[in-house]
C-alpha positions in Angstrom: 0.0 0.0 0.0 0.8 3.7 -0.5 2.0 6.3 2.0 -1.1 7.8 3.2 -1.5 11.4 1.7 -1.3 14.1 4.2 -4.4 16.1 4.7 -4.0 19.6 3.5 -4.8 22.3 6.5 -7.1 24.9 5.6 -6.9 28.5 5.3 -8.6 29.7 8.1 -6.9 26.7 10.7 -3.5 28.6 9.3 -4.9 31.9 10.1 -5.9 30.8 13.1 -2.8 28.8 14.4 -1.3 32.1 13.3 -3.2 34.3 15.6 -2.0 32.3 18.4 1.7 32.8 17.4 2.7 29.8 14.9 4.9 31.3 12.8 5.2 27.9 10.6 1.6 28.6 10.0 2.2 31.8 8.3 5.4 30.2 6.4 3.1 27.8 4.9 0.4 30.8 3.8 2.7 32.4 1.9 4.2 29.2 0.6 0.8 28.1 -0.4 -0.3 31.6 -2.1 3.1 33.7 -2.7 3.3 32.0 -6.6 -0.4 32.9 -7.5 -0.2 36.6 -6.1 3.4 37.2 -7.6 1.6 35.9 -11.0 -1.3 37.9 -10.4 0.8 40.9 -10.2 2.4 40.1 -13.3 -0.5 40.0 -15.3 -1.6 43.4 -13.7 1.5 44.9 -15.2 3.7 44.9 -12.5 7.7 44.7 -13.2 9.4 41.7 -12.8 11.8 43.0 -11.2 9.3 44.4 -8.6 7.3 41.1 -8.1 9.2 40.1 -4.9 8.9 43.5 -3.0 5.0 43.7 -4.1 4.9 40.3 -2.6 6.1 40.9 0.2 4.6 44.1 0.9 1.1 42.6 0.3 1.8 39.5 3.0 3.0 42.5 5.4 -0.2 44.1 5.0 -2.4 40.9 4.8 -1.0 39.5 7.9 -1.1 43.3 10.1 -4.8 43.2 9.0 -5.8 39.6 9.3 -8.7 40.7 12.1 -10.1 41.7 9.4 -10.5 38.8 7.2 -14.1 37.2 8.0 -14.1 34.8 5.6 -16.6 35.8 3.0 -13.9 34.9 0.1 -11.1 32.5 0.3 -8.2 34.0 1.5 -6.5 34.2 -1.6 -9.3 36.0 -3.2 -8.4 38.6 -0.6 -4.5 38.5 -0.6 -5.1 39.4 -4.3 -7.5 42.2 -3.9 -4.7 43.2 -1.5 -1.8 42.7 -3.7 -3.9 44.8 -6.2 -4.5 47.9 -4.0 -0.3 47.7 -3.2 0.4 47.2 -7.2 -2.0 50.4 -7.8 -0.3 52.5 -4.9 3.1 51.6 -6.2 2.3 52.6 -10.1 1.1 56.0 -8.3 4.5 56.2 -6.8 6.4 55.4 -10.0 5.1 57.2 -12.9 6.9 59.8 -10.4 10.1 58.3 -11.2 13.0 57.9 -13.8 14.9 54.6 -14.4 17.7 55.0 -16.0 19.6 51.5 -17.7 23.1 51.5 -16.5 24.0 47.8 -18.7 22.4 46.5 -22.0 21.0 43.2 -22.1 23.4 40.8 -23.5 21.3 38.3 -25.7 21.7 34.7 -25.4 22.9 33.1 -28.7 21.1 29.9 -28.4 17.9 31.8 -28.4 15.8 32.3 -31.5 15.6 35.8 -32.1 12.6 35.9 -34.2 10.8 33.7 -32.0 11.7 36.0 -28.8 10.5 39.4 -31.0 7.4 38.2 -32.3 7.2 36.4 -28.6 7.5 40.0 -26.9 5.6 41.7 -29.6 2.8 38.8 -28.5 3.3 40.0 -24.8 3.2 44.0 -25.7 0.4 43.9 -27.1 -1.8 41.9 -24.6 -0.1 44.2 -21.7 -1.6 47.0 -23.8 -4.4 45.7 -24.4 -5.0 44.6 -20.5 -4.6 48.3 -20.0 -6.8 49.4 -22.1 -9.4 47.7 -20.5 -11.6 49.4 -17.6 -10.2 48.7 -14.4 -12.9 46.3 -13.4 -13.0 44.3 -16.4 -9.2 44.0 -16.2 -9.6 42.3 -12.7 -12.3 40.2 -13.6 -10.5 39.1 -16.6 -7.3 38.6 -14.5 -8.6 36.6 -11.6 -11.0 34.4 -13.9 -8.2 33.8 -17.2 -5.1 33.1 -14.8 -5.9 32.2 -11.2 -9.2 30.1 -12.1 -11.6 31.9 -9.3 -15.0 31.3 -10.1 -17.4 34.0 -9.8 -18.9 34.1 -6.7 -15.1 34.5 -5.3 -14.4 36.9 -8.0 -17.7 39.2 -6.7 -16.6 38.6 -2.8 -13.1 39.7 -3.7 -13.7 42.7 -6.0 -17.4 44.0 -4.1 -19.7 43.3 -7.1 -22.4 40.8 -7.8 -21.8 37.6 -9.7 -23.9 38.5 -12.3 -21.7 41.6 -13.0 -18.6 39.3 -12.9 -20.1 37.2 -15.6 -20.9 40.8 -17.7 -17.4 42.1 -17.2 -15.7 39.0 -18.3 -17.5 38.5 -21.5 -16.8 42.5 -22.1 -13.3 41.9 -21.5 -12.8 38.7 -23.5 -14.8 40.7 -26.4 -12.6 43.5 -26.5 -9.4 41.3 -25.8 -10.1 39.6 -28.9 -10.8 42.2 -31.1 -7.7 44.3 -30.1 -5.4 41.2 -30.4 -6.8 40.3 -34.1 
């Protein structure tokens, strides 16, 4: 017979365990959600080379305002609503500042350097289009397309009914596809 799998705590038992000082509790929290919210991020346009700072920064806040979580949405649903209100203060903070190279990129000579323009052209012009989306159809669109939350989760996480979810979905996926044709 087969090693018994190992039962998966929840969320909340975490949280909770947390509460009363396990810090191996809040290790496995952001074990279990830091990938999904760095990604999340990502699609939302934030830098790659930002992703670990707005990571980080949104566990900080998440876990100094954990009283406040009740439960109405998984707790990822609200580390990413989280994550999102840290991403939008930090693009406030940067179109503020100037960046300025100090190296080019060296390219890889194994890499096929058609494939990686048309592949970044690809990218470019689904960023844009992302941002060219209203704000709540870009969420919707993000937390349904790449982190797979159903709608009820999606309307506990962003404020708005289901049945709105389901409208700015299809709006986004409509526009999406006609900008990307």
């Amino acid at each position: 017979m087969g090693a018994a799998l190992e039962a998966v705590t929840p969320d909340q038992d975490l949280i909770s365990q947390w509460q009363r000082g396990d810090e191996a509790a809040a290790r496995e929290l952001v074990t279990r959600h830091a990938r999904a919210l760095a990604r999340f991020l990502a699609m939302q346009g934030a830098p790659e080379s930002e992703l670990d700072d707005l990571t980080q920064e949104a566990f900080f806040k998440a876990f100094r305002s954990i009283g406040t979580f009740r439960g109405g949405s998984s707790f990822r649903t609200w580390l990413l609503t989280i994550g999102g209100n840290v991403l939008k203060d930090r693009q406030r903070q940067w179109k503020h500042r100037k960046v300025l190279a100090l190296t080019p990129d060296v390219a890889d000579p194994a890499a096929d350097p058609a494939g990686q323009a048309e592949a970044r052209l690809a990218e470019s012009k689904l960023q844009e289009s992302l941002g060219r989306l209203a704000r709540l159809q870009r969420e919707v669109f993000l937390l349904r397309a790449n982190e797979g939350l159903d709608y009820g989760e999606i309307s506990a996480a962003l404020g708005i009914s289901e049945g709105a979810a389901r409208v700015h979905y299809h709006h986004a996926v409509k526009r999406l596809k006609g900008w990307m044709a």
